[in-house]
LUMVEX-889912 format. One line per 10 residues: number of its first residue (from 1); their letters; for each residue x, y, z of N, C-alpha, C. Coordinates in Angstrom, 3 decimals, padded with zeros to 6 digits, always signed. Each point is the difference from the previous one (the first is absolute). Last residue first. Example, Ala and Ser with C-alpha at 12.3 -4.5 7.8 and 13.67 -1.06 7.14 Angstrom:
<sites>
2 = SA = +012.850/-002.250/+007.080/+000.820/+001.190/+000.060/-000.770/+001.090/+000.730  +000.290/-005.720/-000.070/-000.890/+001.190/+000.000/+000.900/+001.200/+000.000 .
</sites>
This chain:
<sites>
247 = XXXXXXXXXX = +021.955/-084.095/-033.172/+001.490/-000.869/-000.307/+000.678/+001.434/-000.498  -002.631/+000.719/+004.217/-000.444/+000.380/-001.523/+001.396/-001.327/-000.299  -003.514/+000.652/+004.488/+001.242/-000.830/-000.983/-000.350/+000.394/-001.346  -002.265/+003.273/+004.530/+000.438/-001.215/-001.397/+001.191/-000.575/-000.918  +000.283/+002.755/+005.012/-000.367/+000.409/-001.477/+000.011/-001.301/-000.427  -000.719/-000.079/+004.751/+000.976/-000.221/-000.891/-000.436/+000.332/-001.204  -002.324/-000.642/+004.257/+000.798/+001.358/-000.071/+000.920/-000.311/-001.332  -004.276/-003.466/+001.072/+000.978/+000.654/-000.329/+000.749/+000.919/-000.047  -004.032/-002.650/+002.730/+000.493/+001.210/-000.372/+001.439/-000.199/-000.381  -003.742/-004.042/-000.184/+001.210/+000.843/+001.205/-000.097/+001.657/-000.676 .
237 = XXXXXXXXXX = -004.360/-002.012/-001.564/+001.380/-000.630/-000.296/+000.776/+000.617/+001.098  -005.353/-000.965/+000.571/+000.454/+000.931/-000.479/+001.731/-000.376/-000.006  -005.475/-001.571/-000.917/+001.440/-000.643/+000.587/+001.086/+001.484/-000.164  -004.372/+000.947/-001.790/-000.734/-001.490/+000.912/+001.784/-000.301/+000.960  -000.660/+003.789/-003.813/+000.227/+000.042/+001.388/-001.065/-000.886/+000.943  +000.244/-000.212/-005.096/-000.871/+000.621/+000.942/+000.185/+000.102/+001.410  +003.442/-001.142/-002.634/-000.673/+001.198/-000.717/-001.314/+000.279/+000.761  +002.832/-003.707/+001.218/+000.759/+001.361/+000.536/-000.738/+001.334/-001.111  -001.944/-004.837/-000.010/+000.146/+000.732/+001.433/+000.782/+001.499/-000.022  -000.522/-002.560/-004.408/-001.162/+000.640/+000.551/+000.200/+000.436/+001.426 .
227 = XXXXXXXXXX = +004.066/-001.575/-001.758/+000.028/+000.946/-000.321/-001.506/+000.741/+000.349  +000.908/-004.495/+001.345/+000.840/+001.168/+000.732/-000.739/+001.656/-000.771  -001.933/-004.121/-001.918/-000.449/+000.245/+000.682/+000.662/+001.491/+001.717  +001.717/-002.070/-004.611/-001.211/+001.176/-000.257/-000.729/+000.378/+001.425  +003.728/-003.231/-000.156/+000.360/+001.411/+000.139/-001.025/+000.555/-000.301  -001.154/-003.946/+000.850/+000.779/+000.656/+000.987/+000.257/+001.723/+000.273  -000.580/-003.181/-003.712/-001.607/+000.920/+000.154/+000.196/+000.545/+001.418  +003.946/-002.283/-002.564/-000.995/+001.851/-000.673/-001.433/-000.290/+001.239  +003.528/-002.620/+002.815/-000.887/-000.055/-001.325/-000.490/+001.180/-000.245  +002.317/-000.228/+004.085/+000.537/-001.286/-000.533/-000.631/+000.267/-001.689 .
217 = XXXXXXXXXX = +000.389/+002.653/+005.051/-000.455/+000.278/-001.408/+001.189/-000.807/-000.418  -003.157/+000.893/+004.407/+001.386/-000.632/-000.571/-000.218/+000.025/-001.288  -001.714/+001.661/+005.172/-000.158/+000.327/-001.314/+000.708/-000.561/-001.056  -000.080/+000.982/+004.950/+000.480/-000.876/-000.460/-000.206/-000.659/-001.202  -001.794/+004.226/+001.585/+001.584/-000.071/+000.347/+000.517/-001.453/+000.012  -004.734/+002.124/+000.013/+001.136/-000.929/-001.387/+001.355/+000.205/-000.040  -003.053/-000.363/+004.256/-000.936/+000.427/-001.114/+000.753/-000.217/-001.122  +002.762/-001.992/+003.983/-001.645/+000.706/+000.309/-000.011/+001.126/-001.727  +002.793/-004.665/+002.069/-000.328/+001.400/-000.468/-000.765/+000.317/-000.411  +002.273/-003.152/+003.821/-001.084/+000.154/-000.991/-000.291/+001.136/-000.575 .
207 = XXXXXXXXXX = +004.180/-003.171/+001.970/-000.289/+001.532/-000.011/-001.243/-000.360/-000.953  +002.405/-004.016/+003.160/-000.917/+000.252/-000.929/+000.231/+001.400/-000.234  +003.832/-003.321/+001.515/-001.633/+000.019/+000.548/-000.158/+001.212/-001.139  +003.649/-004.188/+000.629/-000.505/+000.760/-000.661/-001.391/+000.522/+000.112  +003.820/-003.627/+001.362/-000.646/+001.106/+001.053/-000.669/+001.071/-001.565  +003.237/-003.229/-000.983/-000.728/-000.681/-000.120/-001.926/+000.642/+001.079  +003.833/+002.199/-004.033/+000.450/-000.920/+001.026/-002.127/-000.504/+000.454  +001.663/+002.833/-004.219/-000.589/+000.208/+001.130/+000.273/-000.455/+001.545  +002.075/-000.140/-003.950/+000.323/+001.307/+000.198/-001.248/+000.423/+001.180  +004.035/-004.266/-000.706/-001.927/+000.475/-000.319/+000.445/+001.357/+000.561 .
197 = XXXXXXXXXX = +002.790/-003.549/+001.141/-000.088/+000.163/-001.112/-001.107/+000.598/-001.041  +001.384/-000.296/+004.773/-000.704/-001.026/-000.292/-000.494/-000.219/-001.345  +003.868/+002.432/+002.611/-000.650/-001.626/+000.812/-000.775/-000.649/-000.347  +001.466/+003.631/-002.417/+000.867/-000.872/+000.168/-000.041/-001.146/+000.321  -002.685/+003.720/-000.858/+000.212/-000.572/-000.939/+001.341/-000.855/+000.038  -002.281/+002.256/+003.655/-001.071/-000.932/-000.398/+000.842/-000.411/-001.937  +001.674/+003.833/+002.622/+000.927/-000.988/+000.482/-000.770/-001.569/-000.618  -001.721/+004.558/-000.361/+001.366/-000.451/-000.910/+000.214/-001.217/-000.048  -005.109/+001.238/+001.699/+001.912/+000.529/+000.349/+000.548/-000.485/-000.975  -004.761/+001.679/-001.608/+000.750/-001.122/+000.198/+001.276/+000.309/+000.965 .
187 = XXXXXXXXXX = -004.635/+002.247/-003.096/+000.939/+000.428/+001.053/+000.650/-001.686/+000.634  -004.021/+001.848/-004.320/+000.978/-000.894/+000.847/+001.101/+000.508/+000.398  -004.482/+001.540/-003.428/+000.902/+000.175/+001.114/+000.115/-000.917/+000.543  -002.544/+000.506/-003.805/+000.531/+001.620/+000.252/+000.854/+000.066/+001.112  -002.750/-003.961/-002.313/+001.588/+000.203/-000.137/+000.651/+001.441/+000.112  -003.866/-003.140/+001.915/-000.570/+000.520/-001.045/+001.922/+000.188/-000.043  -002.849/-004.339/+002.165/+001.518/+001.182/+000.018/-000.539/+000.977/-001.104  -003.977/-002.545/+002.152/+000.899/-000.264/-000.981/+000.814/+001.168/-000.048  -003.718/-002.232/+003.765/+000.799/+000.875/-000.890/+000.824/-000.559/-000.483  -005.105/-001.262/+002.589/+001.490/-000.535/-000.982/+000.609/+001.184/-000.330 .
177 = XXXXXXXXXX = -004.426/-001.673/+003.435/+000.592/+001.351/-000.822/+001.480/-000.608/-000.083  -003.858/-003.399/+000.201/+000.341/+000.465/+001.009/+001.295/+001.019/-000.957  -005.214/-001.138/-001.089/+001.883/-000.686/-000.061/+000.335/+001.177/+000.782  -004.462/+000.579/-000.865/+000.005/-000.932/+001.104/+001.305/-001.353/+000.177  -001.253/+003.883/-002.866/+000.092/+000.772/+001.010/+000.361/-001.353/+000.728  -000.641/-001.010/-004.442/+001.141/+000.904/+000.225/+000.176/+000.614/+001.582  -002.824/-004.339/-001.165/-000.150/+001.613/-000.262/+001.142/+000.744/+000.416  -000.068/-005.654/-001.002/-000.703/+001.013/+001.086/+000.102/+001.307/-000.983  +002.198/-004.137/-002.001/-002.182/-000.043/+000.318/-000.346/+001.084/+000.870  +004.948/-000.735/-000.828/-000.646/+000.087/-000.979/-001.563/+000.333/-000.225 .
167 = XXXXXXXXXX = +002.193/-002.179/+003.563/-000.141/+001.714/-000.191/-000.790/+000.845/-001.250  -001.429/-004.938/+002.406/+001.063/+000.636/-000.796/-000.128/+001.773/-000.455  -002.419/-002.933/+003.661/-000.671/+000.651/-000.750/+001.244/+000.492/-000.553  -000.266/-002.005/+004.302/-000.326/-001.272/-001.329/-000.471/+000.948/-001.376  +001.273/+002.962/+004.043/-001.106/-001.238/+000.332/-000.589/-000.964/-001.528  +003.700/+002.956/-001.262/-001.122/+000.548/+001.058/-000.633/-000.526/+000.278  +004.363/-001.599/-002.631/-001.170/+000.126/+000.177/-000.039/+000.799/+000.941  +003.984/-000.811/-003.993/-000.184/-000.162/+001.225/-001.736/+000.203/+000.024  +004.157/-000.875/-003.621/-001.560/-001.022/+000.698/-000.318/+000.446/+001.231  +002.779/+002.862/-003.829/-000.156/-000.135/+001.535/-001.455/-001.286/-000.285 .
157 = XXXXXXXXXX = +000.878/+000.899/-003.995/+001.540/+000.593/+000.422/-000.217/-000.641/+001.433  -003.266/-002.593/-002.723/-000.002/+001.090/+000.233/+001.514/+000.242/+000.712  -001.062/-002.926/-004.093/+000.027/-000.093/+001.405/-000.251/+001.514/+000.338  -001.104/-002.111/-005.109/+000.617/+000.620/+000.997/-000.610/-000.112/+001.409  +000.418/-002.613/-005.394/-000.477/+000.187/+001.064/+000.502/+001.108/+000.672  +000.786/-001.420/-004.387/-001.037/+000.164/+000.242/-000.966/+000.125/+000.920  +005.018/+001.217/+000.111/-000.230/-000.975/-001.472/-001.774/+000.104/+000.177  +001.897/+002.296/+003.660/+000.752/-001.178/-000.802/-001.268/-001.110/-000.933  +000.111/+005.122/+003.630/-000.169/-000.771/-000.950/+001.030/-000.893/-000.578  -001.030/+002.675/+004.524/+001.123/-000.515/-000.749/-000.681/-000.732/-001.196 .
147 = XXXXXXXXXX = -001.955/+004.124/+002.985/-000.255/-000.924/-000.556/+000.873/-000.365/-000.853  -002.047/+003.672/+004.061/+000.693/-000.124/-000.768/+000.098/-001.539/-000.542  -002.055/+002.248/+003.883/-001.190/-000.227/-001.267/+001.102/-000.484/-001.477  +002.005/+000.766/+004.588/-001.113/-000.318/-000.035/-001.310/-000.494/-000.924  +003.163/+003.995/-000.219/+001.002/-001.205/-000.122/-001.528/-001.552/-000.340  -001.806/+005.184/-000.307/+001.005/-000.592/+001.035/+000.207/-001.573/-000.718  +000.021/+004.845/-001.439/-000.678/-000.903/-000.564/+000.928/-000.947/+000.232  +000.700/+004.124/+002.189/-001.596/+000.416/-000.614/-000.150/-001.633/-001.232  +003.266/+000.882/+004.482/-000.175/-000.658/-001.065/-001.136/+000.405/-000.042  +002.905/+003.119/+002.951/-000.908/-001.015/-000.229/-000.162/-000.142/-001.296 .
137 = XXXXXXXXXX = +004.616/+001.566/+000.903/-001.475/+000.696/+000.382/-000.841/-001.321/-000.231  +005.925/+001.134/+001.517/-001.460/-000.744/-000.764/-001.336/+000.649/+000.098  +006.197/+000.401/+000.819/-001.286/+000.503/-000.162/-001.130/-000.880/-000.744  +004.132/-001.151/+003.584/-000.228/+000.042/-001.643/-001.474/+000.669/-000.053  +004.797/-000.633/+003.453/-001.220/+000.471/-000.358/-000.620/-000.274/-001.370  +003.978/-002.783/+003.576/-000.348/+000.778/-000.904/-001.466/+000.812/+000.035  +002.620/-002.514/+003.366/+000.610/-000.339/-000.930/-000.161/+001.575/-001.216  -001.999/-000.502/+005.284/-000.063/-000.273/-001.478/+001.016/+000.500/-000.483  -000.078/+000.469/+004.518/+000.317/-001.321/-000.320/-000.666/+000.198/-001.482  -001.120/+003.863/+002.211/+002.391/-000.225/+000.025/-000.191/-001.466/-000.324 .
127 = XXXXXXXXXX = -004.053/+003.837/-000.767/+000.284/-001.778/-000.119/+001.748/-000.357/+000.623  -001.251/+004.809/-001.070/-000.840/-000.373/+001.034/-000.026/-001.334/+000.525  +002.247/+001.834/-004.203/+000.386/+000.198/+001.294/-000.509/-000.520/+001.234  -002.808/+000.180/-004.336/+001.257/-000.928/-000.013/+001.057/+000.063/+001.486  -003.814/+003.082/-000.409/-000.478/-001.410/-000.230/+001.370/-001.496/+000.101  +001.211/+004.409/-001.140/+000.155/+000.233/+001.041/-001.271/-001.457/+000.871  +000.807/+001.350/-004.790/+001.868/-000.544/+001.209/-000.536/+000.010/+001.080  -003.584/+000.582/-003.295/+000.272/-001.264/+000.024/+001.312/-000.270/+001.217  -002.041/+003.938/-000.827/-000.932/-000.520/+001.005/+000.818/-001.394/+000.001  +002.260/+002.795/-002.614/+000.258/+000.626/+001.649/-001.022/-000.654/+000.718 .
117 = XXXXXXXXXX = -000.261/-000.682/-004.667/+000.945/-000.243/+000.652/+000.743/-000.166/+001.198  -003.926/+002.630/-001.826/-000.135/-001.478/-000.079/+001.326/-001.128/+000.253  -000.189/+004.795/-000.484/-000.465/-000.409/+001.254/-000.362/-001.005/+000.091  +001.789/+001.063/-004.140/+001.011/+000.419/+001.218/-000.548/-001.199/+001.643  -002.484/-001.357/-004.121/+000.285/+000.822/-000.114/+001.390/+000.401/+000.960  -002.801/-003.052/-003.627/+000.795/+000.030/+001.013/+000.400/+001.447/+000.252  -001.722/-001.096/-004.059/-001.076/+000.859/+000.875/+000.718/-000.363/+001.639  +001.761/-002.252/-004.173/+000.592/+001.611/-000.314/-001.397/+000.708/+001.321  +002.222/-004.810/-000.933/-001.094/+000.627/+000.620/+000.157/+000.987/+000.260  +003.211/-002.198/-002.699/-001.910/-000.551/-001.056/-000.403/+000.364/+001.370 .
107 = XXXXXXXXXX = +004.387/+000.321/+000.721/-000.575/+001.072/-000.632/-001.404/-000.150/-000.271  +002.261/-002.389/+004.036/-000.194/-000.528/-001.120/-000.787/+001.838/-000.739  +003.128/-001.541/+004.279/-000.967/+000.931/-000.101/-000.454/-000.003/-001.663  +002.346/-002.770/+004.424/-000.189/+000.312/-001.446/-000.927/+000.908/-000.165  +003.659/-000.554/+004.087/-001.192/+000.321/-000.579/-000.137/+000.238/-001.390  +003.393/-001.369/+004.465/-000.140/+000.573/-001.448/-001.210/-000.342/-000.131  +003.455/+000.292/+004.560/-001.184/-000.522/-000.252/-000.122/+000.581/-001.766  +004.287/+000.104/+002.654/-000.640/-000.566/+000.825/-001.717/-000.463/-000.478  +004.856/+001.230/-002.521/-001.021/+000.436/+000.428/-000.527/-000.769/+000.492  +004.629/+001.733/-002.585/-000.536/-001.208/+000.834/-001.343/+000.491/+000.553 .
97 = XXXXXXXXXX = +004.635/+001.088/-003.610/-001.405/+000.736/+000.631/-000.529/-001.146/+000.358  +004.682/-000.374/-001.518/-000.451/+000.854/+001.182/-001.502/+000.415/+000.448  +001.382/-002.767/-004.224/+000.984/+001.472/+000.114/-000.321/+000.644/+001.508  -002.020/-003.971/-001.195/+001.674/-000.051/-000.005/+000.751/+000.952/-000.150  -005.306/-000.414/+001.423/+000.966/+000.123/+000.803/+001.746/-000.131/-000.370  -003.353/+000.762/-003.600/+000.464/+001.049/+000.584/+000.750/-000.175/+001.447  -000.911/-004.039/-003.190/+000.624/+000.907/-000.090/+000.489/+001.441/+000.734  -003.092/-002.841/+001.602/+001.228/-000.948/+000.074/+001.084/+001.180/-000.837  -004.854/+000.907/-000.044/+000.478/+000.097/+000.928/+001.849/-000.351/+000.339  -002.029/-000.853/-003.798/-000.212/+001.704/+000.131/+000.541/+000.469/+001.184 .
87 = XXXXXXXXXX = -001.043/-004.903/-000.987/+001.170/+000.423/-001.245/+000.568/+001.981/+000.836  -004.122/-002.304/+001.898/+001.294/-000.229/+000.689/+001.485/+000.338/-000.741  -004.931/+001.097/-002.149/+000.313/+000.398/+001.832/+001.727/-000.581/+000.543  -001.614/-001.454/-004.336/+000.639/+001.078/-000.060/-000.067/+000.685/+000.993  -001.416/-004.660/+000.429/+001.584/+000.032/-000.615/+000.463/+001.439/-000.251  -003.962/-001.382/+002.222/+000.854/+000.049/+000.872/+001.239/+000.602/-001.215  -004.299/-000.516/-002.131/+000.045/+001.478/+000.894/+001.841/+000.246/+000.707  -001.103/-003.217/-004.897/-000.593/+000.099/+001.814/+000.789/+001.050/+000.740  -001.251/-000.825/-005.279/+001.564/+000.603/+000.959/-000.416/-000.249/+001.670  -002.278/-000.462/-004.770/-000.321/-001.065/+000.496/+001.021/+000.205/+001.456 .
77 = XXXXXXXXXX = -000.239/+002.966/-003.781/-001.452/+000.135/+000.425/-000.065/-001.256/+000.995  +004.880/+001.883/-000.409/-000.800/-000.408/-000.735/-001.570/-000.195/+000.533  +004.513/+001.397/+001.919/-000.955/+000.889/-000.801/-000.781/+000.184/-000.463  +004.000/-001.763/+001.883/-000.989/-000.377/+001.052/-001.349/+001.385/-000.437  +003.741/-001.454/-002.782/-000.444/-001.133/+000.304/-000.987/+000.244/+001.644  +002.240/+003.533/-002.205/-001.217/-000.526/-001.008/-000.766/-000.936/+000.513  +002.529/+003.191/+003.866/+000.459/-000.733/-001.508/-001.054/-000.651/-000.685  +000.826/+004.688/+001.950/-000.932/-000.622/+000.795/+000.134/-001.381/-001.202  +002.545/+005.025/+000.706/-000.570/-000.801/-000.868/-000.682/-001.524/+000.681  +002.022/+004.308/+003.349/+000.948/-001.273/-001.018/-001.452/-000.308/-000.962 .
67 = XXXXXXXXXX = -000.350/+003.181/+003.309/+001.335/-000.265/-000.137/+000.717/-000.545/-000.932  -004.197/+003.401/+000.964/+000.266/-001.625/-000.790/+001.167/-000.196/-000.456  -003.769/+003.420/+002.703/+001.548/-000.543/+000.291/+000.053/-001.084/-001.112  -004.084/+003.913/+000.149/+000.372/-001.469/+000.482/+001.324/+000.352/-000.209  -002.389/+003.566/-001.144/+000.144/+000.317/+000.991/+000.639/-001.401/+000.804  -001.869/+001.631/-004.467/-000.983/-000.112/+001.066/-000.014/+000.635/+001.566  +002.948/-000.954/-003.802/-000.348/+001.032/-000.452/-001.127/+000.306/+000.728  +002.063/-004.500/-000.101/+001.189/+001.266/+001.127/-000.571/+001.481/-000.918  -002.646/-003.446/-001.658/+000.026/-000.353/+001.555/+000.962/+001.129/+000.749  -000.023/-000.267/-004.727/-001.410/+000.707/+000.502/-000.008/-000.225/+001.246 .
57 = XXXXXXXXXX = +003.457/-002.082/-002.037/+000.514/+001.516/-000.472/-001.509/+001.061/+000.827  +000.654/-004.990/+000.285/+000.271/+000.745/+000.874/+000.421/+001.153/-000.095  -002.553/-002.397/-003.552/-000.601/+000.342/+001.381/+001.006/+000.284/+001.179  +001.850/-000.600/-003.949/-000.981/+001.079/-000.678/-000.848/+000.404/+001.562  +003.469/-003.784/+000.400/+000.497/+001.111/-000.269/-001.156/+001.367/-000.290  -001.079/-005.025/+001.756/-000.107/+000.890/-001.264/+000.899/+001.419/+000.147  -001.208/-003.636/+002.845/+000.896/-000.693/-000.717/+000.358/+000.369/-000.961  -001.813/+001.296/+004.976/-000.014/-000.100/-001.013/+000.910/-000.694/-000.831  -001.388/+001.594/+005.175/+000.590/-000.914/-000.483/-000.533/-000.079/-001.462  +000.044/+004.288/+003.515/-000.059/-000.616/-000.626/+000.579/-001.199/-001.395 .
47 = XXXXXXXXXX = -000.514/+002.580/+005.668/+001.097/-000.363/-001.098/-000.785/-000.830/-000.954  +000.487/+003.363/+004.621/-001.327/-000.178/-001.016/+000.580/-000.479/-001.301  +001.845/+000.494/+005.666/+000.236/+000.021/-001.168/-001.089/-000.845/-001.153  -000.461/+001.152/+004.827/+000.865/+000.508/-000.212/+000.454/+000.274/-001.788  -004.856/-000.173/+001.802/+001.261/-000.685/-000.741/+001.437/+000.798/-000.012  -004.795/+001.527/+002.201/+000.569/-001.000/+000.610/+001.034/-001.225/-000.530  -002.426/+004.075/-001.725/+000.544/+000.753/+001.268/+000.870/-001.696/+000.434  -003.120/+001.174/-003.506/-000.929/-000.545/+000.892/+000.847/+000.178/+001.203  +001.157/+001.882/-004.553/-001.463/+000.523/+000.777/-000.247/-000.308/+001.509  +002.415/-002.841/-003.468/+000.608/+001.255/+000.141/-000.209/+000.749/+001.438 .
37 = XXXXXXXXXX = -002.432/-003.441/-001.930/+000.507/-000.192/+000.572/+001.272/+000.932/+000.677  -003.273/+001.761/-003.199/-000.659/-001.390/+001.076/+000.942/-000.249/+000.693  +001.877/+000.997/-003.771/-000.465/+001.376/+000.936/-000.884/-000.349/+000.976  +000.774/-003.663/-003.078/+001.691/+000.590/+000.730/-000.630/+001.319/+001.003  -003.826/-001.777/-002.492/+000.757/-001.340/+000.763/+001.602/+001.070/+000.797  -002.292/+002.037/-003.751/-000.556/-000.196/+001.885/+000.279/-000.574/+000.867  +002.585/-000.336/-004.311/-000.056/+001.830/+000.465/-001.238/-000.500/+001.337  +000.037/-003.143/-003.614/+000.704/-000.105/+001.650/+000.662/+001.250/+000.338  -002.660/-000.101/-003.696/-000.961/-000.977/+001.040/+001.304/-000.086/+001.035  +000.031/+004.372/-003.624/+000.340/-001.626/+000.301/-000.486/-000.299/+001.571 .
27 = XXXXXXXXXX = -002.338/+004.481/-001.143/+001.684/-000.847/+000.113/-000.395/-001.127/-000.556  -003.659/+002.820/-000.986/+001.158/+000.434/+000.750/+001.355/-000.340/-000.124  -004.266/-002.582/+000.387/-000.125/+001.462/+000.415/+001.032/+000.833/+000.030  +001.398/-004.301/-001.270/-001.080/+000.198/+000.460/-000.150/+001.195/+000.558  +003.395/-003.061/-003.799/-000.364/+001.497/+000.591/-001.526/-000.056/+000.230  +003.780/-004.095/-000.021/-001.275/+000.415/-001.168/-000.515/+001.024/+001.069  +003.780/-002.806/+001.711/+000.202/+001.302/-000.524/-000.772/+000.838/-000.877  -000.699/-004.766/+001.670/+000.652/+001.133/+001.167/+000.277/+001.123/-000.037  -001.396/-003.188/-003.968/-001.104/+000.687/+001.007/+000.513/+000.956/+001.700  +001.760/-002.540/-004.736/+000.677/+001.111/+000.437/-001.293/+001.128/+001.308 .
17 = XXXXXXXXXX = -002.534/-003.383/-002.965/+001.120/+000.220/-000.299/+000.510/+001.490/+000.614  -004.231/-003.541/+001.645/+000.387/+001.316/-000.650/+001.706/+000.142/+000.316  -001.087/-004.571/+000.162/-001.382/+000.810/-000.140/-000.683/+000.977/+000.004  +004.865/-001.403/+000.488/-000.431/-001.047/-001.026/-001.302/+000.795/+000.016  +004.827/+001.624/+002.289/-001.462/-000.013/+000.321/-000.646/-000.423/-001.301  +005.222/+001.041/+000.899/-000.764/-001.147/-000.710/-001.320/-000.744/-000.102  +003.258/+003.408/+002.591/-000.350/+000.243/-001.301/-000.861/-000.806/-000.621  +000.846/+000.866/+005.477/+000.469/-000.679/-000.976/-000.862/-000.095/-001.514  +000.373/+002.147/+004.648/-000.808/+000.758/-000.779/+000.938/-001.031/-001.083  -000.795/+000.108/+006.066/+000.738/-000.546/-001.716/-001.105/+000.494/-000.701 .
7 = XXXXXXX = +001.959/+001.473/+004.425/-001.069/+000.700/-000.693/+000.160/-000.931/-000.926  +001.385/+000.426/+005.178/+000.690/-000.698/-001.314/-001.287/+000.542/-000.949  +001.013/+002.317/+004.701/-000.812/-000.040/-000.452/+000.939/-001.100/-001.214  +001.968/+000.019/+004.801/+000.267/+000.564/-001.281/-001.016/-000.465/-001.108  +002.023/+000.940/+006.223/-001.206/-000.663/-001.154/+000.031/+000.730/-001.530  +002.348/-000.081/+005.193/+000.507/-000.275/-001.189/-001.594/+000.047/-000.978  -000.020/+000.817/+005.653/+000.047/-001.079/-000.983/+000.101/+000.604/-001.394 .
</sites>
């Protein structure tokens, strides 16, 4: 089976600026992400989707593919996932390249690792009727207790109970265990963006990641918090073979 890592690293990150490419230990933040996948043995082809010329000058200095520029309109902070999964895809099958399964591999989880990959394909393989994979870890602040406010009142998100006893009202131990997607990994067939216009489809089972390999860096305190793991060796980054990005 065909399979091709997609990497997006689109320019226009709002809550740290030019954050795919803001230098961690080292490299730029998607220098792990690509060698990670690099690494992991199981992409035929490792291609990153951008919109920035500056970032695919650092992506094919890594070691990524970037055939083509990645268009504005599926660029924006509001861009849903399918439109630059299938744009990417659709393009490279018109020149001949075709693939049987793709995988996002989002830069903001620079502690993903090789072998974290190789636990997720092969998790994924094992299923022949799922659709897709998506990575999740348990909710540390569960749903359950969550709260729609309006105007001077609020409902709770979930009305659900424990013997007449709203969730909201029980103890964290005594809900029942919730995950939330973290964004270091998804595996999909091809074919799920035809029949069902999704990059997941409708079979989608679980990868749980284990210690901070599903780690996600969205906010400065994100990043203060990456940069404390990889100085006190709490998380440790892929291995780069690649001399640093000089401009």
């Amino acid at each position: 089976m065909k399979c091709i890592a997609l990497i997006p690293a689109r320019s226009g990150s709002q809550r740290i600026a030019h954050k795919n490419i803001k230098e961690l230990s080292g490299h730029p933040l998607l220098a792990y992400t690509i060698c990670a996948a690099r690494d992991s043995g199981i992409y035929a082809d490792v291609v990153c989707v951008t919109d920035s010329e500056e970032y695919a000058g650092i992506a094919k200095h890594y070691g990524a593919e970037i055939p083509f520029l990645r268009p504005l309109h599926t660029a924006t902070s509001t861009s849903p996932d399918f439109d630059w999964v299938n744009w990417t895809i659709s393009e490279l099958a018109a020149t001949g390249r075709t693939y049987d399964q793709f995988s996002i591999l989002r830069p903001t989880s620079p502690f993903r690792t090789a072998n974290t990959i190789q636990r997720a394909w092969k998790h994924f393989a094992s299923d022949a009727a799922a659709h897709s994979l998506r990575a999740v870890r348990l909710c540390s602040e569960h749903p359950g207790k969550m709260w729609e406010v309006n105007g001077n009142r609020m409902t709770p998100l979930l009305p659900n109970t424990i013997d007449a006893t709203p969730w909201h009202s029980n103890q964290y131990a005594a809900l029942p265990r919730i995950y939330v997607q973290d964004a270091s990994l998804e595996i999909a067939h091809t074919s799920i963006l035809d029949t069902h216009h999704s990059i997941s489809g409708d079979v989608v089972i679980p990868f749980i990641s284990e210690g901070h390999e599903g780690f996600d860096i969205n906010t400065p305190d994100d990043w203060m918090l990456a940069e404390h793991y990889v100085r006190n060796n709490i998380a440790a980054l892929p291995t780069v073979s690649v001399e640093p990005w000089k401009k």
